[in-house]
C-alpha positions, 0 to 999 in steps of 0.5 A: 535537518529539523526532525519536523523536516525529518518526519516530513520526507519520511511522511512522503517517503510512505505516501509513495509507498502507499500509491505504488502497493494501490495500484498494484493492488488495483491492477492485480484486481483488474487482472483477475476480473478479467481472467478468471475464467480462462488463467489456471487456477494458482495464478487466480489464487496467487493474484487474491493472496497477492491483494489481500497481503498488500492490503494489509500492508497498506493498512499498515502504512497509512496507520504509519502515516496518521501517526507520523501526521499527528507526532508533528503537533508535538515536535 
């Protein structure tokens, strides 16, 4: 295998990673719009702590990504 094709699958490899922490991220959003009012209070607390932490790992992750895109100029 090529390192282009190399970069390629490990591109792919974190857009996926990168689509699963979204709608984690989207779906623990919805949870705690929706229970605010009636879950107790550490999960409303867990839930916010939960999408910050994954926010930040997706940032990491596209950075990874627009990074590896533009490593394949050079290769």
């Amino acid at each position: 295998m090529s390192k282009v094709d190399e970069v390629k699958e490990f591109i792919g490899y974190l857009k996926v990673l990168l689509v699963l922490l979204l709608a984690t991220s989207i779906s623990l959003i919805g949870w705690s719009i929706n229970n605010y009012q009636t879950a107790e209070n550490i999960l409303v607390v867990s839930a916010v702590i939960l999408v910050i932490l994954l926010s930040i790992f997706i940032f990491l992750i596209n950075k990874k990504i627009i990074k590896d895109i533009k490593s394949l100029r050079d290769l």
